[in-house]
C-alpha positions as CSV (number, residue, x, y, z in Angstrom):
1,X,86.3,34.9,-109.7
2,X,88.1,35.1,-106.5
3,X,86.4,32.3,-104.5
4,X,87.7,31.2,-101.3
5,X,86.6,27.0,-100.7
6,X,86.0,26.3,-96.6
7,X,89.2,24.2,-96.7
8,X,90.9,27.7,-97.8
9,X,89.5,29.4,-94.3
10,X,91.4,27.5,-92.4
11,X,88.7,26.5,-89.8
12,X,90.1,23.5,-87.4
13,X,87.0,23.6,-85.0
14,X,83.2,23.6,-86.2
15,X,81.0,24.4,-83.5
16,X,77.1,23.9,-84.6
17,X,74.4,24.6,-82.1
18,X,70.7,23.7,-82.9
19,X,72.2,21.4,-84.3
20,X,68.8,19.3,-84.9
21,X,68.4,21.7,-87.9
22,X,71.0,19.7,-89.8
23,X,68.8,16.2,-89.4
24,X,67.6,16.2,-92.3
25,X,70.2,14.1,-94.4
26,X,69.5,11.6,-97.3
27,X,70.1,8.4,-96.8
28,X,70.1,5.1,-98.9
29,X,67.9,2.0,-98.0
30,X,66.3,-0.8,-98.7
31,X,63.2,-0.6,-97.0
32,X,60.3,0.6,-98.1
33,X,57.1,1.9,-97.3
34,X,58.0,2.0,-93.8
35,X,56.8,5.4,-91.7
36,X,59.8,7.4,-90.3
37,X,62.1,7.1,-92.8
38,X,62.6,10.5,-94.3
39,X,62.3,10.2,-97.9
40,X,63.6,14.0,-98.7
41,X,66.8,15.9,-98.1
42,X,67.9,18.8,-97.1
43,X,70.9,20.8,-99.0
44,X,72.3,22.3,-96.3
45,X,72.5,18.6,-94.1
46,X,74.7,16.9,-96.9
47,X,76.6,20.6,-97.1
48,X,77.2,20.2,-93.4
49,X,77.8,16.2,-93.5
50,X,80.9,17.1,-96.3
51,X,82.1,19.7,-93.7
52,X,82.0,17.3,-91.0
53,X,84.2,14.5,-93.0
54,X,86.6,17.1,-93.7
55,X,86.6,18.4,-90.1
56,X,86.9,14.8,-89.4
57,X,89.7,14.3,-91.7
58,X,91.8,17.3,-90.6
59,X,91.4,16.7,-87.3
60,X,91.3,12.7,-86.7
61,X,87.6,12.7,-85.6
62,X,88.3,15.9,-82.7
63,X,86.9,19.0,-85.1
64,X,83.4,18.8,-84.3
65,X,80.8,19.7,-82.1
66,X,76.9,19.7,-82.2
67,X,74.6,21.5,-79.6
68,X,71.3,20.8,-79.0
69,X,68.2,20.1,-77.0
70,X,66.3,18.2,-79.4
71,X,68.4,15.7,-81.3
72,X,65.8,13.2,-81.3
73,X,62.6,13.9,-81.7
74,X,60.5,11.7,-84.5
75,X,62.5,9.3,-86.1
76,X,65.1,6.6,-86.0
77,X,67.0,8.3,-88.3
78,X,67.4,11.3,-86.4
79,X,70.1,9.1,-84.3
80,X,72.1,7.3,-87.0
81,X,72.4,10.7,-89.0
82,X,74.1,12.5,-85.6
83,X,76.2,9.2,-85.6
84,X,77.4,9.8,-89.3
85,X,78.1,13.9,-88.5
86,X,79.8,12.5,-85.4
87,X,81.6,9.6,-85.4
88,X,84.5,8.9,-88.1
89,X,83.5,6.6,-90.8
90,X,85.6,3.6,-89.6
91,X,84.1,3.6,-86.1
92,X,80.8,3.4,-87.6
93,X,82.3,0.6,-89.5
94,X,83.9,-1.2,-87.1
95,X,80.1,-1.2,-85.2
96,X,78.6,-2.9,-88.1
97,X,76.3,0.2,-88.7
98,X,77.7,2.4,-91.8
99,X,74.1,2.1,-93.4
100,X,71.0,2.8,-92.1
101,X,70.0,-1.1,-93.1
102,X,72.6,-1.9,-91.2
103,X,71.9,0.6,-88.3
104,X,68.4,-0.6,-88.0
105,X,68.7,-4.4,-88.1
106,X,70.9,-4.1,-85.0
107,X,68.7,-1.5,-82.8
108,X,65.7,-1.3,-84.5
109,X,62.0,-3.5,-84.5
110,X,59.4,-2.7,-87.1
111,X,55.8,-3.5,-86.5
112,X,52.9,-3.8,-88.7
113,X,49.7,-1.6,-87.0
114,X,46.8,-0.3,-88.1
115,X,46.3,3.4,-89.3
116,X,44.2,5.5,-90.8
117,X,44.5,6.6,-94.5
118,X,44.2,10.0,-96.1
119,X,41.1,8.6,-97.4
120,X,39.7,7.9,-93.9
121,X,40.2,4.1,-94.3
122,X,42.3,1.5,-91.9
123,X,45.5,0.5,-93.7
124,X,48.5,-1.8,-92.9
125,X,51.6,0.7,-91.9
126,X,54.9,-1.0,-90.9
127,X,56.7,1.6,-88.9
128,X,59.8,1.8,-86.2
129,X,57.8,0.5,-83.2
130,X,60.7,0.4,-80.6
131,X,64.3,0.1,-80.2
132,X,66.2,-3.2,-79.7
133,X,70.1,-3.9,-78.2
134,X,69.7,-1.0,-76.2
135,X,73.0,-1.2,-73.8
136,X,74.9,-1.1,-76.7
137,X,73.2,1.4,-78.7
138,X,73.3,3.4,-75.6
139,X,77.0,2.9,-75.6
140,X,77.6,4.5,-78.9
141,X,75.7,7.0,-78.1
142,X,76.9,8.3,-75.2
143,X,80.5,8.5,-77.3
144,X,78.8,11.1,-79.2
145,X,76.3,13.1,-76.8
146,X,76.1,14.3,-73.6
147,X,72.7,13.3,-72.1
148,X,71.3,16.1,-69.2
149,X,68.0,14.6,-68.0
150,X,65.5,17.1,-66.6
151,X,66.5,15.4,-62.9
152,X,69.8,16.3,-63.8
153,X,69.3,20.1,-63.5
154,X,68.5,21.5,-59.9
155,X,66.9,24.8,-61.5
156,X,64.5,22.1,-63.2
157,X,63.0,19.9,-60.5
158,X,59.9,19.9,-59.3
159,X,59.2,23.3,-57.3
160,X,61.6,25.0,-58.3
161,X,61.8,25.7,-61.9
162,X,58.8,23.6,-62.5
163,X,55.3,23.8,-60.7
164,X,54.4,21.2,-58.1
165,X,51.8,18.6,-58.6
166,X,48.7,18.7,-56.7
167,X,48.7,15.4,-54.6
168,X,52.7,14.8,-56.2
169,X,51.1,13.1,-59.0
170,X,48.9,14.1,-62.7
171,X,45.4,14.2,-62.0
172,X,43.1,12.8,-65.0
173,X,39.8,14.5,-65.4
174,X,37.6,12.1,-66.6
175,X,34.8,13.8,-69.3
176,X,31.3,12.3,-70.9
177,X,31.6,11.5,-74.8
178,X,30.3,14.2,-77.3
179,X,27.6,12.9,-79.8
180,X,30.3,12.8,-82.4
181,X,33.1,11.0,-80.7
182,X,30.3,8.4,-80.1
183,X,30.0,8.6,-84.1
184,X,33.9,8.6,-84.5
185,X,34.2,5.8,-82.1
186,X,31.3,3.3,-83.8
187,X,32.4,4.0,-87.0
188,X,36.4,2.8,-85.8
189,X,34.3,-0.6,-84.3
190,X,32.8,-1.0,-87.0
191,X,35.6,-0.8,-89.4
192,X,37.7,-3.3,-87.8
């Protein structure tokens, strides 16, 4: 067969946009039973990831760029994976934070909360409850990513591409309990 390998098409610039399709990337850890850490992987993430190296590779870390509105949406994870597509492996290194172990010790907390099961019961989750060492997490960010905040965009501020608030502020509309959130809500009580 007469195959032609990426390397062979001579590509020096990889542009991705939606670029949050390509989160999806195994990664190796430690931890266990802990909620938000994707447990599956996609083929076309790692086939991207390889890409990315090579970009990196070919063009000392300059090859590459993601676009996207949404590269964070549920997960720590989400961040360290655009940190591996992104920056070189000896930056990420150099930071302390080649592994997601690693990654997570130094910006991440993990709480222990209550939850219900799939069989209606309260369990013990641990999950990613916030993020810790946030100027410098921030800091390596910001080598990789462009932040626009909705402020940032005059087309998006309030009354112009967005609707004014009545009174400038959210309103909450207070409403009576049904029956059965009265049920729901004695039956939570009572479990705890």
């Amino acid at each position: 067969d007469d195959v032609i390998t990426f390397e062979q098409l001579g590509v020096d610039r990889l542009v991705v946009d939606e670029a949050h399709s390509y989160k999806n990337m195994f990664l190796y850890t430690k931890m266990r039973n802990v909620a938000g850490i994707p447990q599956t992987e996609a083929q076309k993430s790692s086939d991207m990831f390889a890409k990315c190296q090579y970009m990196d590779e070919l063009t000392g870390g300059k090859g590459i760029t993601f676009a996207t509105g949404t590269p964070i949406s549920n997960t720590m994870a989400e961040m360290w994976t655009f940190m591996r597509y992104l920056l070189p492996q000896n930056v990420l290194q150099e930071y302390n934070i080649d592994t997601f172990d690693a990654f997570a010790s130094n910006f991440g907390s993990i709480e222990e909360s209550a939850e219900f099961g799939t069989n209606g019961k309260f369990k013990v989750a641990q999950r990613f409850a916030s993020y810790s060492n946030m100027p410098e997490l921030l800091a390596i960010w910001q080598q990789i990513a462009h932040v626009v905040l909705t402020e940032d965009v005059s087309s998006l501020r309030e009354g112009v591409g967005t609707p004014r608030l009545d009174g400038g502020k959210p309103t909450d509309i207070m409403l009576d309990q049904t029956p059965a959130l009265r049920k729901v809500m004695r039956s939570i009580r009572d479990t705890l």
